[in-house]
C-alpha positions in Angstrom: 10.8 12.7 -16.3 11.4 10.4 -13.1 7.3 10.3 -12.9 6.7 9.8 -16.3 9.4 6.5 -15.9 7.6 5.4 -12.9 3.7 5.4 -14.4 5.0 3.1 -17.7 7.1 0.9 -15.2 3.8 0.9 -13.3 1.4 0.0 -16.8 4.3 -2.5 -17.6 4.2 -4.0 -14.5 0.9 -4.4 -14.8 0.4 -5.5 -18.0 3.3 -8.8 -16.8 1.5 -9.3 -14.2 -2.0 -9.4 -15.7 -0.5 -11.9 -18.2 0.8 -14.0 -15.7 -3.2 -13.8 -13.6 -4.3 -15.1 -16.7 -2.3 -18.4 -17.0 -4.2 -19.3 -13.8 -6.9 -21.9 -13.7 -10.5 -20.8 -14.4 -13.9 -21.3 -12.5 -15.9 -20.6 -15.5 -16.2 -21.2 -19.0 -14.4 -18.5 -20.5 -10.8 -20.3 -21.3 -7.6 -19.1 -20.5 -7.5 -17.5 -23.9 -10.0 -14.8 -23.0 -8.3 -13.8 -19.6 -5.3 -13.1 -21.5 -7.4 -10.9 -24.3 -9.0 -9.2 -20.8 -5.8 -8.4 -19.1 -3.6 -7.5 -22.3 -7.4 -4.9 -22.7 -7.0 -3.7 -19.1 -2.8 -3.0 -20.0 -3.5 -1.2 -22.8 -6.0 1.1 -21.5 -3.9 1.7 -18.1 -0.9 2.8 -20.6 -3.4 5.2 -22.7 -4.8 6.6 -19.4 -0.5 7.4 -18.0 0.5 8.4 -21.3 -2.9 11.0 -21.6 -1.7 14.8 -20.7 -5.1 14.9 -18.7 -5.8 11.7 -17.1 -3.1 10.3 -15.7 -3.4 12.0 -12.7 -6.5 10.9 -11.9 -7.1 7.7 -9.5 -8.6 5.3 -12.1 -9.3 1.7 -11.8 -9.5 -0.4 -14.8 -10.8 -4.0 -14.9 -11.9 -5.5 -18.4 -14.6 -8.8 -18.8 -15.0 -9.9 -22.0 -13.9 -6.9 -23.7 -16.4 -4.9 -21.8 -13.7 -1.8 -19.7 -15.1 -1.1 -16.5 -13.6 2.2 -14.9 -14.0 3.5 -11.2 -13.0 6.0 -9.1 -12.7 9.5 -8.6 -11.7 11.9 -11.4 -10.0 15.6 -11.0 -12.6 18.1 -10.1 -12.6 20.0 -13.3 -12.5 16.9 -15.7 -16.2 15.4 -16.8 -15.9 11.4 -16.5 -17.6 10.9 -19.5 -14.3 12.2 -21.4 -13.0 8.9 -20.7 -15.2 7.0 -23.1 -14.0 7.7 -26.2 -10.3 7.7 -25.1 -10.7 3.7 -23.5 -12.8 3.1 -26.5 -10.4 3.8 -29.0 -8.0 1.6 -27.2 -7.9 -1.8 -29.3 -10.0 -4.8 -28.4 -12.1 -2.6 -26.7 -15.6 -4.0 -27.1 -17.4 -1.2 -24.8 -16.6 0.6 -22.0 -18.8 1.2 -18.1 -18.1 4.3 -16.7 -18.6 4.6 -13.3 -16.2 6.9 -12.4 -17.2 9.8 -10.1 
């Protein structure tokens, strides 16, 4: 239980603190607007990979540009990486996902 606590005070965390990134100033065109879409994208699909049975115990990283997810890392030895896509793509605001997790 103590584990399961820690990983949604992690995604939590994150998700505050990605909000917070995305007040920042921008070097580009893409308004503060869309950096908060982005990160609130990269929260929600952090939460659905720590609440999965599966893949929360794999080491996942999880940025999000535009809508677009894109995962990396290394997943358990006996899990394919393309199981992943259709769990981050059901995730709202998900536009599409790159999986280049190994």
């Amino acid at each position: 239980m103590m584990f399961k606590l820690s990983r949604l005070r992690l995604a939590l965390a994150s998700l505050a603190l990605a909000v917070l990134a995305a007040c920042g100033s921008t070097d580009d065109n893409r308004g503060v607007a869309n950096y908060a879409d982005d990160a609130g994208i990269t929260a929600r699909v952090r939460l659905a990979l720590v609440q999965h049975p599966i893949w929360r115990q794999a080491d996942l990283q999880v940025s999000t540009q535009s809508g677009v997810v894109r995962l990396t890392g290394q997943a358990p030895d006996d899990l394919d990486p393309k199981q992943l896509n259709g769990l981050v793509a059901a995730v709202d605001g998900v536009l599409g996902v790159t999986n280049d997790v190994r």
